[in-house]
C-alpha positions in Angstrom: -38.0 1.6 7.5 -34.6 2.1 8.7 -32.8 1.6 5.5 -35.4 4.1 4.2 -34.6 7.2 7.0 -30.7 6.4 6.3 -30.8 6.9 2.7 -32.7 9.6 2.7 -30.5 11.3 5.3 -27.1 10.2 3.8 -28.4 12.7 0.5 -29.8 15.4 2.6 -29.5 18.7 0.9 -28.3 16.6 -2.1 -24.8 15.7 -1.0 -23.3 12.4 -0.5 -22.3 11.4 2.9 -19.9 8.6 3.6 -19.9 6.3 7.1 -16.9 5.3 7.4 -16.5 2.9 10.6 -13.7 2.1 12.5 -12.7 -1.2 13.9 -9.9 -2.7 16.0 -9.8 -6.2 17.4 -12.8 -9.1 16.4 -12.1 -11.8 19.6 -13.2 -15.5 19.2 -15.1 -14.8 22.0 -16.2 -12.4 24.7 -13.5 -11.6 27.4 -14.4 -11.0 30.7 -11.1 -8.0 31.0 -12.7 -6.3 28.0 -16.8 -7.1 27.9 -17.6 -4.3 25.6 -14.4 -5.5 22.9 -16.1 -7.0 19.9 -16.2 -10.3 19.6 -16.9 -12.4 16.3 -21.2 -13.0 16.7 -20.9 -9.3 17.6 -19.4 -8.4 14.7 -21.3 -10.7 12.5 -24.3 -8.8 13.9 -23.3 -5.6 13.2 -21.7 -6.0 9.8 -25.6 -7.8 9.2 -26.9 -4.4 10.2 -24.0 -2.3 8.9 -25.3 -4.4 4.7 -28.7 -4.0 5.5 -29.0 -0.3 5.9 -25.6 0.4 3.9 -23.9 0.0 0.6 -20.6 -0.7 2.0 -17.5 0.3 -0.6 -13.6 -0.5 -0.6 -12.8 2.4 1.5 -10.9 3.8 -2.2 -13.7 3.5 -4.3 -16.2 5.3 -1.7 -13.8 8.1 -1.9 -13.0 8.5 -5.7 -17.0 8.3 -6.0 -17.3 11.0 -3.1 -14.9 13.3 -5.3 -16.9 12.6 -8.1 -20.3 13.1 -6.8 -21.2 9.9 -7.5 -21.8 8.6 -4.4 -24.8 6.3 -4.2 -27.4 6.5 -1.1 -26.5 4.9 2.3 -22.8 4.4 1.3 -20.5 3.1 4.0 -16.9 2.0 4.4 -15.2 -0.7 7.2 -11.6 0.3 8.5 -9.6 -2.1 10.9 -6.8 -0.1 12.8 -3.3 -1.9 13.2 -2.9 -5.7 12.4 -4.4 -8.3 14.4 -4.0 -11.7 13.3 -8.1 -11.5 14.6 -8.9 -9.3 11.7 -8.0 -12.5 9.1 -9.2 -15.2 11.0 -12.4 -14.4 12.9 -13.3 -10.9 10.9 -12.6 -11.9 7.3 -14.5 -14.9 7.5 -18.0 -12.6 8.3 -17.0 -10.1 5.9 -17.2 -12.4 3.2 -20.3 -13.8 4.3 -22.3 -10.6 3.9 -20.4 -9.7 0.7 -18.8 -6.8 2.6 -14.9 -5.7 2.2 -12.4 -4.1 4.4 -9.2 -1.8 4.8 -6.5 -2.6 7.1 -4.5 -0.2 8.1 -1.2 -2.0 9.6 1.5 -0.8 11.6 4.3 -2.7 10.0 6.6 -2.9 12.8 4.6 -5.8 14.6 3.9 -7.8 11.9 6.0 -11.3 12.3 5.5 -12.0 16.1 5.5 -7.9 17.5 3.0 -6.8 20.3 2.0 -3.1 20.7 3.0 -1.4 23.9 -0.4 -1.3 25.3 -0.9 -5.1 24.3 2.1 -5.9 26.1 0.7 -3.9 29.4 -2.5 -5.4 28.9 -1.0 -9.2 28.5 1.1 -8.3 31.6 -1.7 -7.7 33.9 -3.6 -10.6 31.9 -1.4 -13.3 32.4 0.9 -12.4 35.7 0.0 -14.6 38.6 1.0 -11.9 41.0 -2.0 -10.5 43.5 -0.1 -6.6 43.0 2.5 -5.3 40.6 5.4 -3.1 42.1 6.0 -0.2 39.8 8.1 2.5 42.0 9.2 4.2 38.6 5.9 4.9 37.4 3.2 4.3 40.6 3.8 5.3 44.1 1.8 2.7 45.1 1.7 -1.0 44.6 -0.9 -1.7 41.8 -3.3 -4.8 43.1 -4.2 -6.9 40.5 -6.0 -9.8 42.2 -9.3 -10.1 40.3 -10.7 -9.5 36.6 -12.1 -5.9 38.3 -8.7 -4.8 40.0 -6.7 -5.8 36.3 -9.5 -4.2 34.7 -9.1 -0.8 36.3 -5.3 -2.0 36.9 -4.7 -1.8 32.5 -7.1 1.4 32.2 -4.4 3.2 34.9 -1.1 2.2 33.5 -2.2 3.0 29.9 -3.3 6.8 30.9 -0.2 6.7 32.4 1.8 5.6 29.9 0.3 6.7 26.5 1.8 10.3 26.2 5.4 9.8 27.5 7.8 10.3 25.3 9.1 7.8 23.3 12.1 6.0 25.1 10.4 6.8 28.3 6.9 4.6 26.9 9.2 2.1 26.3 11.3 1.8 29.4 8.1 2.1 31.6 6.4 -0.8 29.3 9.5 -2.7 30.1 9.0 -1.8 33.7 5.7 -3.7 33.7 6.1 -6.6 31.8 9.2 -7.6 33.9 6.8 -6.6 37.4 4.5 -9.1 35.6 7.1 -12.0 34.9 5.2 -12.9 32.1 6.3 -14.4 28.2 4.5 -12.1 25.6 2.3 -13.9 23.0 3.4 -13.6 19.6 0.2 -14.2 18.0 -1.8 -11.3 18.5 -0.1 -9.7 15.0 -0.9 -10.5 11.5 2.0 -12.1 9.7 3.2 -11.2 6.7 1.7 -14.6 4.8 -1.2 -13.9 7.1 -1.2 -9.8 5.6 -1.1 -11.3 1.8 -3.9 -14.0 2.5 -6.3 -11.1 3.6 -5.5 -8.9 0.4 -5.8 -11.8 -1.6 -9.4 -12.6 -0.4 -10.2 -9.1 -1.6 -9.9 -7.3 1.6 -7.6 -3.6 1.4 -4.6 -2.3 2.8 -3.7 0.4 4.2 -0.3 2.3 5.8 -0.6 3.5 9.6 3.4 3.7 10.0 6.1 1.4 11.4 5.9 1.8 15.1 2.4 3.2 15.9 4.1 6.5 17.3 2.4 9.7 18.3 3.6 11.5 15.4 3.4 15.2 17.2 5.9 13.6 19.3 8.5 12.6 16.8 11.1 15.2 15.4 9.5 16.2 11.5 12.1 13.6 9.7 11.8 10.7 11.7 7.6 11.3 11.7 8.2 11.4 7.5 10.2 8.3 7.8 7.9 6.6 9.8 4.7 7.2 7.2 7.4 6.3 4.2 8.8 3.4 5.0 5.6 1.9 6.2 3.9 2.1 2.8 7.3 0.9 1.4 7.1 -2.0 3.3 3.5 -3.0 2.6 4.0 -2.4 -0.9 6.6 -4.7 -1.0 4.4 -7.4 0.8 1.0 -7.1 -1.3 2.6 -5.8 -4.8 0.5 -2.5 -5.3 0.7 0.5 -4.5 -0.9 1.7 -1.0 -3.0 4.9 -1.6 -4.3 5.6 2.0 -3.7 6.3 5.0 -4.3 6.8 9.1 -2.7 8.6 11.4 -1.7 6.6 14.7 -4.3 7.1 17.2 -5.7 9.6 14.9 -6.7 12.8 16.8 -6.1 15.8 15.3 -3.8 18.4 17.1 -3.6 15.6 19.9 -1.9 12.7 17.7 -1.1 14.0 14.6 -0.4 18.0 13.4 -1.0 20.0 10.3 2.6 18.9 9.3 1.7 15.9 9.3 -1.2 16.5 7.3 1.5 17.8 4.6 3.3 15.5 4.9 0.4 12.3 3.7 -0.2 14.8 0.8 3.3 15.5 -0.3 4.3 11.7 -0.7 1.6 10.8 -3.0 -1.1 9.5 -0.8 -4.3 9.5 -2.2 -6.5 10.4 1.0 -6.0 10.3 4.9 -8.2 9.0 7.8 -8.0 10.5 11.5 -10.4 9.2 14.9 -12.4 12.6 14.5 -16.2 11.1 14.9 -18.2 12.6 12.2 -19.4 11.3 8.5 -17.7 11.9 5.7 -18.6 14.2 2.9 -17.6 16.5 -0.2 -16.9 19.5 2.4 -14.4 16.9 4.5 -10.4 17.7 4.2 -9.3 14.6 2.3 -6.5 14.2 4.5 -8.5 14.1 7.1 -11.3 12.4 6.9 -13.9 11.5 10.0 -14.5 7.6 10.7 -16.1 6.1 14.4 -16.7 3.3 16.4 -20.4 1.9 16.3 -20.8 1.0 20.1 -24.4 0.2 20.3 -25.1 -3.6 20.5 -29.2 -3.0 20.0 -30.4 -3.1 16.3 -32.9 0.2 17.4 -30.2 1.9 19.5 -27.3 1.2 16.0 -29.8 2.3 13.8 -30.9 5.4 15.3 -26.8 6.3 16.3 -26.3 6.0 12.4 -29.5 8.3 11.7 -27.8 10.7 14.3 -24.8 10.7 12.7 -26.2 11.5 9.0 -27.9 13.9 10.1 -25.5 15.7 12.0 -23.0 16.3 9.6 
């Protein structure tokens, strides 16, 4: 029944529309700081759901057959955001099972052993065996950090905090924390570049998403360009094809990312764009711009009827 109500919305008023999902992080297992982060039997229940209901494209194809009009019913696309070493080794592994693909978009600049500034706050608070961190530069107040609840709400403050600063000031305040914590970062959390190549070459797609993961609307115009070049330079070199797509760091537009920036993803050749803006996809969407979200139900009725929703809004 299900499948039925989603085909029939995905062609409603005889358009394709394309459901393009967005993923981050696939854990081994559940983890009490994060509850609602995927972990692998979540995502192995959702990607069940997500084949079921969905004809689930490489991310490419579903957009050069949106172009065309030749989209078929119920079509769908996975995205993975960044580069977790996660995505190969607990995601891959389910993709494959229910003969569905993927495209990675990788930040290039943590590949090898690098942690993203809000891993390194969130390992921080994860792994410091202090009861309160002393931040005077960035909290007037000593932040307690005593139980999975206090760390919890502890990460969730010094991200909002941190997330919009400029860039040298993000960093120096990241600093700031992970010396408070007196913690070693992991240097697992990132794909490697072997690790990058053994996902393409199980027939899984790449994707640019810059260097550094910077707020683009933050950067000076030529560094933002040289940031979204030399990414897809550098993932080109590693795979050996060219890199056609796309996403904008954090991905919301006017927020993240500005029409500039739009401009510039067209002007160097890219083929098509992805923001965060929560919507489906379809022939009316800016190609540069293109809608994905984050399925957060974790009840086959509630999922089903979010994806309905979705169809039919848009």
């Amino acid at each position: 029944m299900m499948r039925a109500l989603i085909r029939g919305a995905s062609r409603r008023g005889g358009r394709g529309r394309l459901s393009i999902f967005i993923f981050h992080r696939v854990l081994p297992e559940p983890d009490p700081l994060f509850p609602g982060e995927l972990d692998r039997a979540g995502f192995d229940q959702l990607v069940g759901w997500i084949s079921q209901w969905f004809q689930v494209l490489p991310l490419h194809d579903a957009l050069r057959r949106l172009g065309n009009d030749e989209l078929p019913p119920a079509a769908a696309a996975i995205t993975f955001d960044d580069g977790y070493a996660d995505n190969l080794h607990q995601a891959e592994p389910v993709l494959r099972r229910h003969g569905a693909c993927a495209t990675l978009f990788v930040a290039t600049g943590f590949l090898d052993g690098g942690c993203m500034w809000n891993d390194r706050v969130i390992e921080s608070v994860r792994r410091t065996r202090l009861a309160e961190l002393h931040l005077p530069a960035l909290l007037p107040q000593p932040l307690p950090v005593g139980s999975v609840e206090q760390r919890r709400a502890a990460i969730g403050q010094l991200i909002g905090a941190i997330k919009y600063l400029e860039p040298a000031a993000r960093q120096a305040a990241v600093a700031d924390v992970v010396a408070a914590a007196g913690i070693v970062l992991p240097t697992d959390l990132m794909l490697s570049r072997d690790e990058l190549r053994q996902w393409h070459a199980a027939g899984q797609q790449v994707g640019a998403h810059t260097v550094n993961h910077p707020i683009l609307a933050r950067l000076p115009d030529d560094e933002a360009r040289a940031e979204i070049t030399r990414g897809r330079a550098e993932l080109e070199a590693i795979v050996g094809e060219q890199v056609g797509l796309f996403a904008y760091p954090n991905g919301k537009p006017g927020v993240d990312y500005l029409p500039q920036h739009v401009e510039m993803v067209r002007e160097l050749g890219f083929d098509a764009a992805v923001s965060t803006t929560w919507g489906v996809a379809s022939s009316r969407s800016p190609g540069f711009e293109l809608p994905r979200f984050t399925p957060w139900d974790r009840s086959r009725g509630r999922f089903g009827l979010r994806m309905l929703q979705q169809l039919l809004a848009h």
